[in-house]
Backbone as XML, in Angstrom:
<?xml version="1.0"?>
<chain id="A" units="angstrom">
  <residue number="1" name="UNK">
    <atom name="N" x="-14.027" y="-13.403" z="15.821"/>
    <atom name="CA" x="-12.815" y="-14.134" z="15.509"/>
    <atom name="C" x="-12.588" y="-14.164" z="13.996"/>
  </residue>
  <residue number="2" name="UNK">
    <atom name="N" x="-13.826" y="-14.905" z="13.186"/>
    <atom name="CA" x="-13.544" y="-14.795" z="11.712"/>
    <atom name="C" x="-13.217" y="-13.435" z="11.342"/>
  </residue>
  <residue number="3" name="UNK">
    <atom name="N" x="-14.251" y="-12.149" z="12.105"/>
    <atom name="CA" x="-14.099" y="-11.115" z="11.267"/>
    <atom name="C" x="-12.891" y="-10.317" z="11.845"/>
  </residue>
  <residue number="4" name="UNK">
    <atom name="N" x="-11.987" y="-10.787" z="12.743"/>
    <atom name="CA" x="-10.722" y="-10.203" z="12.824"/>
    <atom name="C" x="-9.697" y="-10.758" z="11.993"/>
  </residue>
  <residue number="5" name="UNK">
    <atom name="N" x="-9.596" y="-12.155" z="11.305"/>
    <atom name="CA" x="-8.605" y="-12.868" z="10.854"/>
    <atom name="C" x="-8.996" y="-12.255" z="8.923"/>
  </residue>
  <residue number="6" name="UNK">
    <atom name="N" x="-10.034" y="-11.783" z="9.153"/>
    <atom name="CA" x="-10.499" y="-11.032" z="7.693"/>
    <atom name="C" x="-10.133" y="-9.727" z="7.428"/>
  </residue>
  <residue number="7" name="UNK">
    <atom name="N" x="-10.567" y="-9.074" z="9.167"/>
    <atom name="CA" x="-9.594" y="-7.503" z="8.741"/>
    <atom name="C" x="-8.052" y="-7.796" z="8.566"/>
  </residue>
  <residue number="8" name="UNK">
    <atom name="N" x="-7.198" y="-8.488" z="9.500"/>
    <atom name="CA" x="-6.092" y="-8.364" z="9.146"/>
    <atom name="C" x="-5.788" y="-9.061" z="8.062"/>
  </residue>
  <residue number="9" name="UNK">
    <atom name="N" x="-6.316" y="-9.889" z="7.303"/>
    <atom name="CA" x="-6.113" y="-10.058" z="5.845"/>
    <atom name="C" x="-5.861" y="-9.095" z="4.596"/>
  </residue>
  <residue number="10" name="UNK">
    <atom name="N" x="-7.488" y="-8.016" z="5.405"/>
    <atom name="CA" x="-7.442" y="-7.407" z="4.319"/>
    <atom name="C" x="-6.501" y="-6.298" z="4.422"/>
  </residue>
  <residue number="11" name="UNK">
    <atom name="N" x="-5.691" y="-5.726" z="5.439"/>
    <atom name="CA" x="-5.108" y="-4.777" z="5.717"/>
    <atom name="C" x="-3.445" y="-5.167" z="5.123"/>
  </residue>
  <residue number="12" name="UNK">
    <atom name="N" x="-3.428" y="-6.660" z="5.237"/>
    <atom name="CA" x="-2.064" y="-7.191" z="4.950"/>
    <atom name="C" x="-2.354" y="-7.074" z="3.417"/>
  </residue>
  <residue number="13" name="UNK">
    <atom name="N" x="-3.389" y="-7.241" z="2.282"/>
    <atom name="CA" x="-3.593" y="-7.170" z="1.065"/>
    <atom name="C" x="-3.617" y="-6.018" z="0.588"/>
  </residue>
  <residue number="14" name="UNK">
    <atom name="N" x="-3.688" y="-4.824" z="1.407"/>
    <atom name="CA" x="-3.903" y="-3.637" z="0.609"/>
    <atom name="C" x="-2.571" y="-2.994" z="1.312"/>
  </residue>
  <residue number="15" name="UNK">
    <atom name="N" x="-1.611" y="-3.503" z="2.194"/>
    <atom name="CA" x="-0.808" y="-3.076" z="2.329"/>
    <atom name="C" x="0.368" y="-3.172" z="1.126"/>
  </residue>
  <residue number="16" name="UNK">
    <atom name="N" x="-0.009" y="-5.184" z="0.887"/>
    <atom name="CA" x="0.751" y="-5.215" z="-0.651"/>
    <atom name="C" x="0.509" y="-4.174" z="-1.746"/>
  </residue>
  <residue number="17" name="UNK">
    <atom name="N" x="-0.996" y="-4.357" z="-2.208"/>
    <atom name="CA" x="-1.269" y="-3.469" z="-3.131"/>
    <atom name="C" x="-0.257" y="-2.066" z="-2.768"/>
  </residue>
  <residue number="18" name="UNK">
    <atom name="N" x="-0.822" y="-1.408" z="-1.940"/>
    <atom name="CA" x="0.026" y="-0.036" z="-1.289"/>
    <atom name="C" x="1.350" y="0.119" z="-1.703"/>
  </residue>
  <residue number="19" name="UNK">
    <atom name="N" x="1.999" y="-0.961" z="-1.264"/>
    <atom name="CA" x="3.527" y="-1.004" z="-1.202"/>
    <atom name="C" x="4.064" y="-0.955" z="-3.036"/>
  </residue>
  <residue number="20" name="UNK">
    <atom name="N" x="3.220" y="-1.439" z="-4.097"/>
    <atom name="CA" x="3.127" y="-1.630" z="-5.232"/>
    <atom name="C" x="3.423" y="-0.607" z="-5.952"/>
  </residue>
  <residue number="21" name="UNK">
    <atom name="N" x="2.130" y="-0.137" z="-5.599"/>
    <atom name="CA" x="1.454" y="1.710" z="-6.114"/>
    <atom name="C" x="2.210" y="2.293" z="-5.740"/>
  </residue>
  <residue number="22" name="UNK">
    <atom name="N" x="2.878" y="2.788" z="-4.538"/>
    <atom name="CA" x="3.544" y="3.530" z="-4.197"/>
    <atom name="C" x="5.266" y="3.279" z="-5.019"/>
  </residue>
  <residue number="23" name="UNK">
    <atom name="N" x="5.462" y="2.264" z="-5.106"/>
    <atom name="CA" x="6.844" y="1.833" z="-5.393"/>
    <atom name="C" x="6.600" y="2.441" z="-7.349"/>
  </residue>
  <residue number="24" name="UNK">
    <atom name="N" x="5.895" y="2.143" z="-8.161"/>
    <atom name="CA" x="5.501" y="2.540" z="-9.139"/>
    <atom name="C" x="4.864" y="3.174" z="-9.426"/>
  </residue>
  <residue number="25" name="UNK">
    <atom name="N" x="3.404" y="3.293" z="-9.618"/>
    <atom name="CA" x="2.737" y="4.633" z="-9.999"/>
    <atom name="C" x="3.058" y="5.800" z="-9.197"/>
  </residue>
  <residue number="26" name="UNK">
    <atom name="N" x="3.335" y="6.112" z="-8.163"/>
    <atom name="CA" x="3.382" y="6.977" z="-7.429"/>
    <atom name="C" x="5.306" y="7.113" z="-7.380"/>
  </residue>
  <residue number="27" name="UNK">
    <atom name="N" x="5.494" y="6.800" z="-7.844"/>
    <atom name="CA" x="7.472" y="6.757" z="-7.712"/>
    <atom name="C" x="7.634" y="8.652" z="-8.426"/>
  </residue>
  <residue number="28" name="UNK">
    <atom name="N" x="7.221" y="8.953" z="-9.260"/>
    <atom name="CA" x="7.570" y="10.594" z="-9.171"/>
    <atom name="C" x="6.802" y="11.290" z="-8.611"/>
  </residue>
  <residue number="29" name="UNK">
    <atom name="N" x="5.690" y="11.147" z="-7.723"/>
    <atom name="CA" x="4.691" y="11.805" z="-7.247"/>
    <atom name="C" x="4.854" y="11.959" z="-5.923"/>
  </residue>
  <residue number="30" name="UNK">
    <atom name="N" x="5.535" y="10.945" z="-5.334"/>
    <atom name="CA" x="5.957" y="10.659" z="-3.684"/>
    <atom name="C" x="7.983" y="11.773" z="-3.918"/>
  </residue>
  <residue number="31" name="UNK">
    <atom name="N" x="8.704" y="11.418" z="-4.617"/>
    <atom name="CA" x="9.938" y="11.967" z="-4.589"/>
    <atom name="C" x="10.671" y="11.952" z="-3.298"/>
  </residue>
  <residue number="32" name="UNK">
    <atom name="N" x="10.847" y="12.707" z="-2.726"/>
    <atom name="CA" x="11.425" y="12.842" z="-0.997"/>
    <atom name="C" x="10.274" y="12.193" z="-0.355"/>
  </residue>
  <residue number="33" name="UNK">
    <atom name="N" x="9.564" y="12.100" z="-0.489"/>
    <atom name="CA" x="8.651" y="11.597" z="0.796"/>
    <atom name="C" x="8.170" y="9.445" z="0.552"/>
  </residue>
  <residue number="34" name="UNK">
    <atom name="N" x="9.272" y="9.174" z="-0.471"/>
    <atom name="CA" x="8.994" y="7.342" z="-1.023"/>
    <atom name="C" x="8.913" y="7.031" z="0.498"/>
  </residue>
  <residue number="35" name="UNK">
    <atom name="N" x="10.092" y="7.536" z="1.334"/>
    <atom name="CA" x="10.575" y="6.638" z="2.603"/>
    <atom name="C" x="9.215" y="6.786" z="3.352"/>
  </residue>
  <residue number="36" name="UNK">
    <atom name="N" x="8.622" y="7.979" z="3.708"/>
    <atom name="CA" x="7.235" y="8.160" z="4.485"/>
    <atom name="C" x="6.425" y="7.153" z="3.690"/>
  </residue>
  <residue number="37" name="UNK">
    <atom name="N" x="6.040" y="7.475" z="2.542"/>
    <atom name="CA" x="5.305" y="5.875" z="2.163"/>
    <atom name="C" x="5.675" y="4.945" z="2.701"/>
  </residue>
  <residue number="38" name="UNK">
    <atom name="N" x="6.713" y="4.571" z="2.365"/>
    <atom name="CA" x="7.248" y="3.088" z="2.507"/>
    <atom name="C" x="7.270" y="2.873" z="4.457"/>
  </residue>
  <residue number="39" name="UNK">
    <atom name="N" x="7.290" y="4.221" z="4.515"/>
    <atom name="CA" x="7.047" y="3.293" z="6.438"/>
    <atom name="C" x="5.479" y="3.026" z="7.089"/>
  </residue>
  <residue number="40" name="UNK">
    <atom name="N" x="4.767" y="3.889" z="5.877"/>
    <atom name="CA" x="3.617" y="3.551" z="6.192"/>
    <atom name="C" x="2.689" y="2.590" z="5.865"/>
  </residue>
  <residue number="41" name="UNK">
    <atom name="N" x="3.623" y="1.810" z="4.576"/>
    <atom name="CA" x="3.313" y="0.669" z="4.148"/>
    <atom name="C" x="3.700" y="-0.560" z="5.487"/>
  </residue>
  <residue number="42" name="UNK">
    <atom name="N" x="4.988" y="-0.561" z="5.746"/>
    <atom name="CA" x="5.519" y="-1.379" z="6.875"/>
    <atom name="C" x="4.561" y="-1.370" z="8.011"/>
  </residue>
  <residue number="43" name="UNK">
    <atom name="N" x="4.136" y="-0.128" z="8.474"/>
    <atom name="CA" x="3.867" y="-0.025" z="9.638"/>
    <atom name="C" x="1.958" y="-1.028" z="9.680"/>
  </residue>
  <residue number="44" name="UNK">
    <atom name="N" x="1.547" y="-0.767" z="8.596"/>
    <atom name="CA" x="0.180" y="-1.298" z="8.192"/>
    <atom name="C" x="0.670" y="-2.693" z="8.030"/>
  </residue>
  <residue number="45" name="UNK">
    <atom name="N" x="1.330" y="-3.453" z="7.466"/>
    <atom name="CA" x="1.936" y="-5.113" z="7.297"/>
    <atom name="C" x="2.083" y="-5.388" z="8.895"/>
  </residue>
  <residue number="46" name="UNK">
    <atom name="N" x="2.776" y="-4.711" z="9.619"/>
    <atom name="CA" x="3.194" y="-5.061" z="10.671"/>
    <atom name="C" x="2.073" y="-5.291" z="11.580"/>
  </residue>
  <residue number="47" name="UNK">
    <atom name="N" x="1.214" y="-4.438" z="11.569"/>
    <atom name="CA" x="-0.227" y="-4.413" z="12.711"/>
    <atom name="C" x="-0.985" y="-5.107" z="11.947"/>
  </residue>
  <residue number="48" name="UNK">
    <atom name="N" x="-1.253" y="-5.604" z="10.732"/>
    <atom name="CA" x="-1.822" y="-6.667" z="9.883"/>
    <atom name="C" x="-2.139" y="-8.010" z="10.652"/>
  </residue>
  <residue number="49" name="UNK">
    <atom name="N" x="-0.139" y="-8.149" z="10.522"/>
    <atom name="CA" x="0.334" y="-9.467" z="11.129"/>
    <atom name="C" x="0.040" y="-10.071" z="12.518"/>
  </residue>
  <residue number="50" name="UNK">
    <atom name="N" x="-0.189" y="-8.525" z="13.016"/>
    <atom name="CA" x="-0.737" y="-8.512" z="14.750"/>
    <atom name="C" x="-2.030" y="-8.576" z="14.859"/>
  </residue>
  <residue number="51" name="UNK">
    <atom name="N" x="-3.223" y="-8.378" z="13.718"/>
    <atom name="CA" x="-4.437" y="-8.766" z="13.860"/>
    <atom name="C" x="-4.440" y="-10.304" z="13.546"/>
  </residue>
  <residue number="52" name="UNK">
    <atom name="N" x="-4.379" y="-10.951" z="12.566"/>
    <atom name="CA" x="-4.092" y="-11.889" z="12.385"/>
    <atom name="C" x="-3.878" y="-13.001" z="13.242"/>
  </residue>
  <residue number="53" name="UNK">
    <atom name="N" x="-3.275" y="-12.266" z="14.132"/>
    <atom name="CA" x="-2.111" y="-13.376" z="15.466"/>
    <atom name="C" x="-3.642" y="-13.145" z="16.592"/>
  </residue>
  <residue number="54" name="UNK">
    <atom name="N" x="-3.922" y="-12.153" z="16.559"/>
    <atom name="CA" x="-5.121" y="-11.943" z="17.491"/>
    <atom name="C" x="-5.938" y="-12.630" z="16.971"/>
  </residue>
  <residue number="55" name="UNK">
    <atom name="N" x="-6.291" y="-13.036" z="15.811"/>
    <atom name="CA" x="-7.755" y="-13.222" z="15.530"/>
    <atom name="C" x="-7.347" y="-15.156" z="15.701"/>
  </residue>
  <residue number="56" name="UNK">
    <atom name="N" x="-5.972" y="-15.769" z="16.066"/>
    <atom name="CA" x="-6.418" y="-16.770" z="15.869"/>
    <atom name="C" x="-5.981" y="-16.832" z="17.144"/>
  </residue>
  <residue number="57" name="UNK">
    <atom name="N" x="-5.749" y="-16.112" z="18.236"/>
    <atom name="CA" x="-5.262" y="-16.267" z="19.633"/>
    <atom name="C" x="-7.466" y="-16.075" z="19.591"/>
  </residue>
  <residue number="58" name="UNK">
    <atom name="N" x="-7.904" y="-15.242" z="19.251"/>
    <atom name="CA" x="-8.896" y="-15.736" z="19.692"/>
    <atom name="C" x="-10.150" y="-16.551" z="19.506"/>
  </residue>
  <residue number="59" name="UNK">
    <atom name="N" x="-9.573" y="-17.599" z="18.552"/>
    <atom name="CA" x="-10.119" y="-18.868" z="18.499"/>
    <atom name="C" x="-9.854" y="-19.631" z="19.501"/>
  </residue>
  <residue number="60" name="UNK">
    <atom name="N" x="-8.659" y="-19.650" z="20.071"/>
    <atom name="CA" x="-8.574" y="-20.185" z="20.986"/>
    <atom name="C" x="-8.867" y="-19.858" z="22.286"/>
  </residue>
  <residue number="61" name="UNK">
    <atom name="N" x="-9.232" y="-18.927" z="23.006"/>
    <atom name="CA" x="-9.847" y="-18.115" z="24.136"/>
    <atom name="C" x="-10.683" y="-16.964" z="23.485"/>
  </residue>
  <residue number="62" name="UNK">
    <atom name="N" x="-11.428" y="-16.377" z="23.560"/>
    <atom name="CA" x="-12.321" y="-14.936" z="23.835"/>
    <atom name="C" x="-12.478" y="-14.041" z="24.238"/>
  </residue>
  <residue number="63" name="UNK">
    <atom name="N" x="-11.683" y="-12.956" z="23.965"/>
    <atom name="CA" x="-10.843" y="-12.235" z="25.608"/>
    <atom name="C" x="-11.543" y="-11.268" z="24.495"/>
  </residue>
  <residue number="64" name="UNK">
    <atom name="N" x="-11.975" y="-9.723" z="25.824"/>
    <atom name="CA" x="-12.124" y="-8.782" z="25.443"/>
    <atom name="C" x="-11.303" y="-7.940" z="24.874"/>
  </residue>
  <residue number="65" name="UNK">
    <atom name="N" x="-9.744" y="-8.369" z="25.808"/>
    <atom name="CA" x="-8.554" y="-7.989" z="25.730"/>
    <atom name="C" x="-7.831" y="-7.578" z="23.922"/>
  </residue>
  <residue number="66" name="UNK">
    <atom name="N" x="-8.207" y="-8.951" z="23.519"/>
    <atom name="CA" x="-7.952" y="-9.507" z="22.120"/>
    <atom name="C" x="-8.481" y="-8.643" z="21.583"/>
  </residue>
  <residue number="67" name="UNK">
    <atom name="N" x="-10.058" y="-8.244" z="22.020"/>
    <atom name="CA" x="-10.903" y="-7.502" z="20.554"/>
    <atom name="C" x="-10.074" y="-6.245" z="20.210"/>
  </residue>
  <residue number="68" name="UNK">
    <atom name="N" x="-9.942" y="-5.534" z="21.635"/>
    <atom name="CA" x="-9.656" y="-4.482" z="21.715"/>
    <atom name="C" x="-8.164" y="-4.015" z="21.411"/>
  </residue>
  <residue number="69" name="UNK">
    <atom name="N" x="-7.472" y="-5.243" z="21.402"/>
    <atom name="CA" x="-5.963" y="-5.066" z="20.363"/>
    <atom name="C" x="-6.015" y="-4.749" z="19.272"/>
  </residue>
  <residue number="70" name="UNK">
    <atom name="N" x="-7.328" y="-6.293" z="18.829"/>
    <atom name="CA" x="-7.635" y="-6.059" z="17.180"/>
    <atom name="C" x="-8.040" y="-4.420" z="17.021"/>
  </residue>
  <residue number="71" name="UNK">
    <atom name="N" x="-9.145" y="-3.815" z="17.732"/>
    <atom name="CA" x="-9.462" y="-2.371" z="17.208"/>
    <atom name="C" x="-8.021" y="-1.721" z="17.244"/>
  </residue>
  <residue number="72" name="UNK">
    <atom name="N" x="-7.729" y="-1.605" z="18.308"/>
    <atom name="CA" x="-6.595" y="-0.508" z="18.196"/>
    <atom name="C" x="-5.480" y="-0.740" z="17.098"/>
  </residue>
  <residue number="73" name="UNK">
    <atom name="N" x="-5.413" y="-1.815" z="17.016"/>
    <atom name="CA" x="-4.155" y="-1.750" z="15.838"/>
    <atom name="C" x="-5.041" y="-1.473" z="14.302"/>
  </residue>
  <residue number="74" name="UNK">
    <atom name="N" x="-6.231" y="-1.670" z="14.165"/>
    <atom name="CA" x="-7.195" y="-1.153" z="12.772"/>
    <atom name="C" x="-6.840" y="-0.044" z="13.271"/>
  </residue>
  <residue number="75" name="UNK">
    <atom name="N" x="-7.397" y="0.391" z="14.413"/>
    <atom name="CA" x="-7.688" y="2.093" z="14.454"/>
    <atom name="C" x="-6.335" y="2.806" z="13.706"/>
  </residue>
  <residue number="76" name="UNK">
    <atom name="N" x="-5.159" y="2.501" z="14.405"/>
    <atom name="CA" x="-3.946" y="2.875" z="14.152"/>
    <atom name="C" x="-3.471" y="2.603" z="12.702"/>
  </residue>
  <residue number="77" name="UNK">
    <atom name="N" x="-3.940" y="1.816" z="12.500"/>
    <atom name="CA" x="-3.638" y="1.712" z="10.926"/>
    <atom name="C" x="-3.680" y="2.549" z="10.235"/>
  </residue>
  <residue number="78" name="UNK">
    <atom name="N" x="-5.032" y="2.984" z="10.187"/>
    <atom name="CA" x="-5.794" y="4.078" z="9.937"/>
    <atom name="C" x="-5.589" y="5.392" z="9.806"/>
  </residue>
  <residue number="79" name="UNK">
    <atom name="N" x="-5.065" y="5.485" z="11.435"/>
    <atom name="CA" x="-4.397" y="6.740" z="11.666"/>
    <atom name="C" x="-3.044" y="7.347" z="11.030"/>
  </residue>
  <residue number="80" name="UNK">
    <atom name="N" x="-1.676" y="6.036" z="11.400"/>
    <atom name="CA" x="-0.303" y="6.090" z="11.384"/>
    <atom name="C" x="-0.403" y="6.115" z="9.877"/>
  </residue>
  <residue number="81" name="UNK">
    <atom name="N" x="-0.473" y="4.782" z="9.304"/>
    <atom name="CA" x="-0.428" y="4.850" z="7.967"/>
    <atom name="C" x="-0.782" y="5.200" z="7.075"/>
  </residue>
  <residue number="82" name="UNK">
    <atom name="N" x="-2.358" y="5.549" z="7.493"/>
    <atom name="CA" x="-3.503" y="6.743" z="6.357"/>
    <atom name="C" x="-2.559" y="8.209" z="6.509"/>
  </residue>
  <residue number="83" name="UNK">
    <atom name="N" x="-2.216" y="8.316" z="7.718"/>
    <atom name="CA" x="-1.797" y="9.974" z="7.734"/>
    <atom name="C" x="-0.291" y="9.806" z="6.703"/>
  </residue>
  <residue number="84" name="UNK">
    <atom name="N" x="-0.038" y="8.972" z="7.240"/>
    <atom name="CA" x="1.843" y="8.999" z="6.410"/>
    <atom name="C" x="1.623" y="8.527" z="4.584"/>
  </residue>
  <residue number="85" name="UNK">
    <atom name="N" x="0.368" y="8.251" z="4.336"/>
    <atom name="CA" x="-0.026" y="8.310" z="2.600"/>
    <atom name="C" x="-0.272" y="9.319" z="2.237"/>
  </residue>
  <residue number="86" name="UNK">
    <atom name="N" x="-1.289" y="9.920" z="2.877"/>
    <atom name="CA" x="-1.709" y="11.234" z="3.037"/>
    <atom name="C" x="-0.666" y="12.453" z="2.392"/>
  </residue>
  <residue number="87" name="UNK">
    <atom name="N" x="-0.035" y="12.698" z="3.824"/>
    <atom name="CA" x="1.681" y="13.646" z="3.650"/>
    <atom name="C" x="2.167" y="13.106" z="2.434"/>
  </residue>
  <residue number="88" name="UNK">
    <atom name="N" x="2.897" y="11.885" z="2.098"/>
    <atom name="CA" x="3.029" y="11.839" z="1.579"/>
    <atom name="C" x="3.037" y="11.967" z="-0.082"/>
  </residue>
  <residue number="89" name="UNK">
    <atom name="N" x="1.436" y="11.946" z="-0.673"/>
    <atom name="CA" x="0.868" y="12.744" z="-1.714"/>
    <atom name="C" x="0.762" y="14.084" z="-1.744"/>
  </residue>
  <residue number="90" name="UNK">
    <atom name="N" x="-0.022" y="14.666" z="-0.428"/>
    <atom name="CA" x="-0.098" y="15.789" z="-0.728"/>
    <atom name="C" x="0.771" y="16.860" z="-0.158"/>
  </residue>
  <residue number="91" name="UNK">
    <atom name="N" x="1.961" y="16.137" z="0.575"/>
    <atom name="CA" x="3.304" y="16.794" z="1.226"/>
    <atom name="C" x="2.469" y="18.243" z="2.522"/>
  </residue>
  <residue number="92" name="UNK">
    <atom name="N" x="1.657" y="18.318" z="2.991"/>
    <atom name="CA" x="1.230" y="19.393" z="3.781"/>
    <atom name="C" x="1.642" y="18.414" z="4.794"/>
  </residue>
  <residue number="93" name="UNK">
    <atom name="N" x="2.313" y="19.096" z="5.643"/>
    <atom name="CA" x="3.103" y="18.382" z="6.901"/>
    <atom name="C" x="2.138" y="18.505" z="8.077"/>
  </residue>
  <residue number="94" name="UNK">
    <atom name="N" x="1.412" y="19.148" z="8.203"/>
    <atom name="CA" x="0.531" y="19.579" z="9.385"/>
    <atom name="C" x="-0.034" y="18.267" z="9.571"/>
  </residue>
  <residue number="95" name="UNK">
    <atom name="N" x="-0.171" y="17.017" z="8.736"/>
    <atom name="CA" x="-0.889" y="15.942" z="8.710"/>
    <atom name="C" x="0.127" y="14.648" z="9.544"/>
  </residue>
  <residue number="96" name="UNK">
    <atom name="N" x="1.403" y="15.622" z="9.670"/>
    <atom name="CA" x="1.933" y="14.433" z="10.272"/>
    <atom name="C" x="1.667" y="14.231" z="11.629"/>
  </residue>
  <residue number="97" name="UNK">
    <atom name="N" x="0.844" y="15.053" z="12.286"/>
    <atom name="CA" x="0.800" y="15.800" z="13.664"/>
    <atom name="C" x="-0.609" y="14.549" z="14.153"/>
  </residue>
  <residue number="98" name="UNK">
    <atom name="N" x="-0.847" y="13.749" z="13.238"/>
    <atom name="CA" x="-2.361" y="12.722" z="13.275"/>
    <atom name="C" x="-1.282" y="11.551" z="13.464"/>
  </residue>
  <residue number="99" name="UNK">
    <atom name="N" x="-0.615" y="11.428" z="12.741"/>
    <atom name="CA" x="0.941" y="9.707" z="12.935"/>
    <atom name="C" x="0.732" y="9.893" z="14.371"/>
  </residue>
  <residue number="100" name="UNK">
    <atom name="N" x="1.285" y="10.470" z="15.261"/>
    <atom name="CA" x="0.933" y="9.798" z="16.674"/>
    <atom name="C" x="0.174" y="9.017" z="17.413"/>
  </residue>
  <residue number="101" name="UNK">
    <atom name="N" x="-1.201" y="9.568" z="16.919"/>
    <atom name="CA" x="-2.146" y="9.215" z="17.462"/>
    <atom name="C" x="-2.355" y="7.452" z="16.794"/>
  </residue>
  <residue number="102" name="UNK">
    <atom name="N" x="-2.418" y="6.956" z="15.958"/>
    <atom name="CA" x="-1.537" y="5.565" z="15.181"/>
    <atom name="C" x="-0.785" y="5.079" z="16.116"/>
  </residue>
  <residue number="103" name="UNK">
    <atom name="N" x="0.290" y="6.080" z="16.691"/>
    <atom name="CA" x="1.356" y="5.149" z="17.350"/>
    <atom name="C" x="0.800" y="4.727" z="18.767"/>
  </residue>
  <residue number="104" name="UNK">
    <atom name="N" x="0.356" y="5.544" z="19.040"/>
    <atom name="CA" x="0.128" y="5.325" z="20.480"/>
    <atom name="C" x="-0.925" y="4.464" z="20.407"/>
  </residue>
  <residue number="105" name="UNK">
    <atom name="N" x="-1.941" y="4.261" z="19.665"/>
    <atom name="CA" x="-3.383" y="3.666" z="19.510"/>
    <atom name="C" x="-2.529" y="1.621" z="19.263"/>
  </residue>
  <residue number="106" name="UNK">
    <atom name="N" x="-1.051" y="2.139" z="17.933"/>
    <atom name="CA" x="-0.179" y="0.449" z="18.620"/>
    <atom name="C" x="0.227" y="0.123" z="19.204"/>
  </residue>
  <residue number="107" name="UNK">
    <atom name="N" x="0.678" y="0.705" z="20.618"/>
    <atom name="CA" x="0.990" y="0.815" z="21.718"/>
    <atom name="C" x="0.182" y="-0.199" z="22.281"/>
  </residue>
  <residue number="108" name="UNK">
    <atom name="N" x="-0.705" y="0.646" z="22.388"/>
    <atom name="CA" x="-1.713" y="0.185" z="23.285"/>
    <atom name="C" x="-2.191" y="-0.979" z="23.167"/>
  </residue>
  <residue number="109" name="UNK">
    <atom name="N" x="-2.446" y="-0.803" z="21.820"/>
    <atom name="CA" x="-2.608" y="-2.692" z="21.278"/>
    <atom name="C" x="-1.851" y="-3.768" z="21.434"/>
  </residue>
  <residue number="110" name="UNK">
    <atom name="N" x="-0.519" y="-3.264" z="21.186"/>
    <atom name="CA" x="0.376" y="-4.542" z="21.812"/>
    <atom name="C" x="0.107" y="-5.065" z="23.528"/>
  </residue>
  <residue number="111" name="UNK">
    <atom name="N" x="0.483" y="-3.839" z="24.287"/>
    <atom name="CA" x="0.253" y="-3.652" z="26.038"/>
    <atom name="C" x="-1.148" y="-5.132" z="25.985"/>
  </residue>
  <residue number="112" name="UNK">
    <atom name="N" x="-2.484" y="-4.346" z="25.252"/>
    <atom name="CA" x="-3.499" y="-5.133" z="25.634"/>
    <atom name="C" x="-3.071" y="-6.358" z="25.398"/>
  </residue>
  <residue number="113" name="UNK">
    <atom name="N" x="-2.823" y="-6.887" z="24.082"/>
    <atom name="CA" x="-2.255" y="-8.457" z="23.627"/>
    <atom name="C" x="-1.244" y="-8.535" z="24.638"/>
  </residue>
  <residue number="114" name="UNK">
    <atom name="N" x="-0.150" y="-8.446" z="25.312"/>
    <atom name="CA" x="0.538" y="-8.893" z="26.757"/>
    <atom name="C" x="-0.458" y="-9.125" z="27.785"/>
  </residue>
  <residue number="115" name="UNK">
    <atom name="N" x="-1.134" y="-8.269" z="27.966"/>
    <atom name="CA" x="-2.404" y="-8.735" z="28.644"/>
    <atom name="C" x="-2.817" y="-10.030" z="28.789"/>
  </residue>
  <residue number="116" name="UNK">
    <atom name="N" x="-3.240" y="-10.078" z="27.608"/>
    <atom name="CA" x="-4.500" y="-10.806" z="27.138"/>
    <atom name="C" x="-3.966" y="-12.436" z="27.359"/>
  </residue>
  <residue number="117" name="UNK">
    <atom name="N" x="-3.004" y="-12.245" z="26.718"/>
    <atom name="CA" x="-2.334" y="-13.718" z="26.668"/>
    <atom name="C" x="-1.170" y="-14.022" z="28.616"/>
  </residue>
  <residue number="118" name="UNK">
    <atom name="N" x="-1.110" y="-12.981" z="29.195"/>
    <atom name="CA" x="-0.432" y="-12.939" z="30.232"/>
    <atom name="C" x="-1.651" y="-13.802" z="31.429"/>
  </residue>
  <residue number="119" name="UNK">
    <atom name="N" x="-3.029" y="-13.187" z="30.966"/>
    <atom name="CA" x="-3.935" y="-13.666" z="31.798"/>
    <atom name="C" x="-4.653" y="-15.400" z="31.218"/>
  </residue>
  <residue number="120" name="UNK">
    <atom name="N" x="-4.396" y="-15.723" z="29.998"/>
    <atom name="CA" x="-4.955" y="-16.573" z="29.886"/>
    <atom name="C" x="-3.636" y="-17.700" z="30.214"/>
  </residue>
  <residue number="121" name="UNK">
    <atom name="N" x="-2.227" y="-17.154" z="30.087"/>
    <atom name="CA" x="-1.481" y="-18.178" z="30.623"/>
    <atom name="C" x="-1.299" y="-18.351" z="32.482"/>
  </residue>
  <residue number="122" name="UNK">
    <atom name="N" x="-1.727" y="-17.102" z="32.767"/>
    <atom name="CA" x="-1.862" y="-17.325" z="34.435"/>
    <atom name="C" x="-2.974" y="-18.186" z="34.950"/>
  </residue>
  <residue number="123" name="UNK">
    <atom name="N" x="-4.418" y="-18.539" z="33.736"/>
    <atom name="CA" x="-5.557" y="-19.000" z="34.298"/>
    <atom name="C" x="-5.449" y="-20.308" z="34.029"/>
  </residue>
  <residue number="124" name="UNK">
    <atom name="N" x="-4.221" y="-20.910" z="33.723"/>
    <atom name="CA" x="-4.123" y="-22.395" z="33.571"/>
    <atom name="C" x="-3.179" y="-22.910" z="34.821"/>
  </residue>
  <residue number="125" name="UNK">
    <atom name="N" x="-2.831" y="-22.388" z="35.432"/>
    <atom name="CA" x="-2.124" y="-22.962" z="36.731"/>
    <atom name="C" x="-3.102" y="-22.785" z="38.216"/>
  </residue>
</chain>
């Protein structure tokens, strides 16, 4: 629980940082590709916000469900938004062909969190 409300901390902190760097130091280095940054900044804030929400949904219950949101949306982080920094610096597009695997890995993470919370509100009636 603590150490999920810590990853998505830290993912929401280096997403700031990210969003920073990219907006400035990297502003002639990114050129056509700012917007691919910048969605890969979003997309990392966004699954941040969704660890976060997990890590204090599971203070309150313990669901396997939960953990395994929390991984998948790190994993995806990882994936979606590491690959779309990636391209983005070094513009070889073949790297965008890894962003899926991110998306689908948040997919999945959300699905599980409906889960998770679908079953702990069915186990109170």
């Amino acid at each position: 629980m603590k150490k999920t409300i810590i990853t998505g901390a830290i993912f929401a902190g280096l997403a700031v940082l990210l969003g920073a760097f990219g907006a400035h130091a990297l502003k002639d280095v990114l050129g056509s590709y700012a917007s691919t940054w910048e969605t890969g900044v979003q997309y990392q804030m966004f699954h941040a916000v969704g660890i976060l929400i997990v890590g204090i949904l599971m203070e309150k219950q313990a669901s396997r469900l939960y953990a395994w949101a929390a991984i998948l949306f790190s994993i995806g982080i990882v994936f979606f938004s590491g690959s779309l920094y990636v391209l983005s610096i070094s513009k070889v597009s073949i790297l965008g062909a890894i962003t899926p695997i991110g998306g689908v890995c948040f997919v999945v993470g959300w699905f599980l969190l409906i889960l998770g919370v679908s079953r702990r509100t069915m186990s109170r009636y």
